[in-house]
Backbone bond lengths (Angstrom), bond angles and torsions (degrees), N, CA, C in turn:
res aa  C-N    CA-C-N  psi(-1)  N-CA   C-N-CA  omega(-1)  CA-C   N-CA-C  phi
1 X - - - 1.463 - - 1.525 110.40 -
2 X 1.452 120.25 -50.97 1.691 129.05 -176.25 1.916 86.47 -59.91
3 X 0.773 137.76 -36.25 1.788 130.57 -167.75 1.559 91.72 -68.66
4 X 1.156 126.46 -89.99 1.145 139.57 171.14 1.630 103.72 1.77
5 X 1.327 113.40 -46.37 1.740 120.97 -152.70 1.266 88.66 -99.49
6 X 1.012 123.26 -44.78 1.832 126.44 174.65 1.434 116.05 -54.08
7 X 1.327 121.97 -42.57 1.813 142.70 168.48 1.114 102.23 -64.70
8 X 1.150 123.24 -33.07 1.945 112.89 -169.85 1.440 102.74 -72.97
9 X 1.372 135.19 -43.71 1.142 140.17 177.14 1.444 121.53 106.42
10 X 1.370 100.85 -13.21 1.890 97.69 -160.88 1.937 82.97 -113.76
11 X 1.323 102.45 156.24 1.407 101.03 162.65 1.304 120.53 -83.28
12 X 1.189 123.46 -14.17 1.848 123.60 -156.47 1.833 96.31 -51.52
13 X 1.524 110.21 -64.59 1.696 113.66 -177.92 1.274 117.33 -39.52
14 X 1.243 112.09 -48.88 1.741 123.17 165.23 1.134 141.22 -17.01
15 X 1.572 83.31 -64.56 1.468 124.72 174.15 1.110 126.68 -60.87
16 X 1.495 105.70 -70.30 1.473 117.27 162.38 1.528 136.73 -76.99
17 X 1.872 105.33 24.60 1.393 115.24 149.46 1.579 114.34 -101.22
18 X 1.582 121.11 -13.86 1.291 132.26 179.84 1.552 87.00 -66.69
19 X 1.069 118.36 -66.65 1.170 140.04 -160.65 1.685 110.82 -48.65
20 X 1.087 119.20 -53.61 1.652 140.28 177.05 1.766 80.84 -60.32
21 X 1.318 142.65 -69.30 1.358 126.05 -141.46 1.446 89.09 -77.63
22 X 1.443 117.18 -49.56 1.499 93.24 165.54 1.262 162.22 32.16
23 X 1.677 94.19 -107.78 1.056 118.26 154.77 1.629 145.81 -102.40
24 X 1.790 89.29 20.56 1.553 107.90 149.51 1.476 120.80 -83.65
25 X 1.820 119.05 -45.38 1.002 97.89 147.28 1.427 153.44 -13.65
26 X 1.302 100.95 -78.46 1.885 122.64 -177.71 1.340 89.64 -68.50
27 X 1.290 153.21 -49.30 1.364 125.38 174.85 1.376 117.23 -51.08
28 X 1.440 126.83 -68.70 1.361 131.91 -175.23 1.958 106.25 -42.82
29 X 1.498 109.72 -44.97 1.280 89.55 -159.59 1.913 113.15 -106.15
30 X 1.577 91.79 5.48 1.217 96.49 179.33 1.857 112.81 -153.63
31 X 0.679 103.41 40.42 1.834 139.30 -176.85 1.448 88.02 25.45
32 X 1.004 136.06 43.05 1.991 146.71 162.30 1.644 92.93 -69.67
33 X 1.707 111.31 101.78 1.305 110.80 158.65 1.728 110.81 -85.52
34 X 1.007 126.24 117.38 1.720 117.45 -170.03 1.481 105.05 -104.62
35 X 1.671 109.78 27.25 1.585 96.82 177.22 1.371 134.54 -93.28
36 X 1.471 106.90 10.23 1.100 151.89 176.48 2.041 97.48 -108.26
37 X 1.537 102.68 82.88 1.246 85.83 163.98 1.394 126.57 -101.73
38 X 1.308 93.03 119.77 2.216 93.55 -168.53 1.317 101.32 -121.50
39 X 1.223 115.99 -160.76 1.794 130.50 162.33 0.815 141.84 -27.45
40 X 1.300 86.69 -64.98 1.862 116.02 169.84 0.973 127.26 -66.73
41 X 1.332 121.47 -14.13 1.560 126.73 -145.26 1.967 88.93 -74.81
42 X 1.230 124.46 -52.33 1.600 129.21 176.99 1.596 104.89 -45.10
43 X 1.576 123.74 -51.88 1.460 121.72 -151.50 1.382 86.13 -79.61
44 X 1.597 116.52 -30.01 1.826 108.60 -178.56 1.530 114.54 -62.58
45 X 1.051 114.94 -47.89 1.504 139.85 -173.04 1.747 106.64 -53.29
46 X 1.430 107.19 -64.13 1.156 110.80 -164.85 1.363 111.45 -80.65
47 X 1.931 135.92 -28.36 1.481 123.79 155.53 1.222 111.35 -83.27
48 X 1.148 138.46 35.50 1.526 126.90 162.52 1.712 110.49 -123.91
49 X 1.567 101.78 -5.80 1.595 122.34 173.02 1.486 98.04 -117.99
50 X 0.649 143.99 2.34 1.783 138.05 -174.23 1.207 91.25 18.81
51 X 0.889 117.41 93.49 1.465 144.72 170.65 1.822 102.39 -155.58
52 X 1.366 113.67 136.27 1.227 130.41 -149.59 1.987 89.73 -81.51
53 X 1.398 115.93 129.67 1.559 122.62 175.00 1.717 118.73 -39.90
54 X 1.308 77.49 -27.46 2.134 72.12 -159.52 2.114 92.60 -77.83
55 X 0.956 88.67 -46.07 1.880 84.83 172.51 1.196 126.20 -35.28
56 X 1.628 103.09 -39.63 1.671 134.11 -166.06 1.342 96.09 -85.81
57 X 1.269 129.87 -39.05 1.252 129.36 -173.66 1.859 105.56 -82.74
58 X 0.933 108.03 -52.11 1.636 107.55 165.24 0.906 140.38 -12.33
59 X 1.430 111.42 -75.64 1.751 152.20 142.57 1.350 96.61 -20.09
60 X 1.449 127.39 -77.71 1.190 117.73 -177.09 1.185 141.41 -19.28
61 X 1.714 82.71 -68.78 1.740 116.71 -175.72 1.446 125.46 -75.58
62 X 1.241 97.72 -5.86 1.543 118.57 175.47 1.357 104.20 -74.04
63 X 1.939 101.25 -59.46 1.565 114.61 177.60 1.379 109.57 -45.54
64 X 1.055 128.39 -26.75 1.725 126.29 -145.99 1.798 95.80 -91.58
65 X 1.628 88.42 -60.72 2.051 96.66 170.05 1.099 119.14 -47.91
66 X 1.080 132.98 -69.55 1.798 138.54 163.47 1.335 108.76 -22.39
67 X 1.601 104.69 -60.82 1.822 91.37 -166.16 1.311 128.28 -71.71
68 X 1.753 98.89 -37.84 1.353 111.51 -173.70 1.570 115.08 -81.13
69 X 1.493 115.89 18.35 1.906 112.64 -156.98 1.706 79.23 -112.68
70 X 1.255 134.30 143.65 1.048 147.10 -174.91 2.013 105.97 -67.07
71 X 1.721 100.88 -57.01 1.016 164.92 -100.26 1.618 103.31 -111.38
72 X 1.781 85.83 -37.80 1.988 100.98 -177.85 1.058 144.48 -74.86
73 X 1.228 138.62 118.92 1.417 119.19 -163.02 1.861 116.85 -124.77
74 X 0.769 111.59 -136.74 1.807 96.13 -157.95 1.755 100.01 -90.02
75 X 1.017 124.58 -32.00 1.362 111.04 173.83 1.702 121.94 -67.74
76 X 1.256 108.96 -11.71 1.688 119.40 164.41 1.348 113.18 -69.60
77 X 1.273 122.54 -20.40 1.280 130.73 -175.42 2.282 110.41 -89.62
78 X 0.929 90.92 -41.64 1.638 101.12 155.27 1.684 103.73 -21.17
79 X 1.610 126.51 -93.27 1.239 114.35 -164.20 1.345 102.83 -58.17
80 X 1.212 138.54 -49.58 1.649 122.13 173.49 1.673 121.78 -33.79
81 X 1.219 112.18 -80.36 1.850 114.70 149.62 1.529 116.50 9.97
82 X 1.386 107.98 -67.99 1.169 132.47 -150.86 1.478 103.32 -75.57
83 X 1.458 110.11 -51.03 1.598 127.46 -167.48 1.495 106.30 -75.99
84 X 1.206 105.77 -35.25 1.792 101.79 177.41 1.850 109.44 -93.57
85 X 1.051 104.78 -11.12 1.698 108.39 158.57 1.583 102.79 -78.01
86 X 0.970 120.62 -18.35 1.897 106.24 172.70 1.394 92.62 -120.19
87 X 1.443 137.20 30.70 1.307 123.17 148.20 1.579 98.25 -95.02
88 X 1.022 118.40 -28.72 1.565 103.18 -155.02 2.183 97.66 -90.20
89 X 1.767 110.26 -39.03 0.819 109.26 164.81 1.902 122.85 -41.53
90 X 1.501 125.68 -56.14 1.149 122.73 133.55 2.003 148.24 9.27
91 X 1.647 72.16 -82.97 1.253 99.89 -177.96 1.617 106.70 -45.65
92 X 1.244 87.79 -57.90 1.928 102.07 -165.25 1.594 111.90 -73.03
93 X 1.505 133.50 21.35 0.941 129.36 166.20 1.995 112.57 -81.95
């Protein structure tokens, strides 16, 4: 599947499968529905994960650049990767 996403060339798909596990995660383990993406959705995320905001906010904003950049392709997706591998590392303390 990661080959497949690597061959496509663009990050957006990438992204927004990081993204989908995500926020299957935080639903299952912390009933965070994020389909409603608003304001809150970070301040919800990050005290119901004690996981520190600015991380939470990161993640986001990472998601947001990636998806919305025409332009992006799979190595943009790297710092995203990275940030929700130390959210979840985190998370699970």
């Amino acid at each position: 599947l990661g080959a497949l996403y690597l061959q496509s060339g663009t990050g957006k798909a990438l992204a927004i499968e990081l993204m989908t596990m995500f926020d299957n995660y935080n639903r299952r383990r912390y009933r965070i529905n994020r389909n409603i993406k608003d304001a809150t959705s970070a301040t919800q995320i990050a005290q119901k994960s004690r996981v520190d905001i600015e991380l939470v906010k990161k993640i986001l904003n990472l998601e947001r650049q990636i998806i919305y950049n025409p332009e992006s392709n799979t190595k943009d997706v790297m710092p995203l990767y990275e940030a929700i591998k130390e959210y979840y590392q985190k998370s699970k303390r």
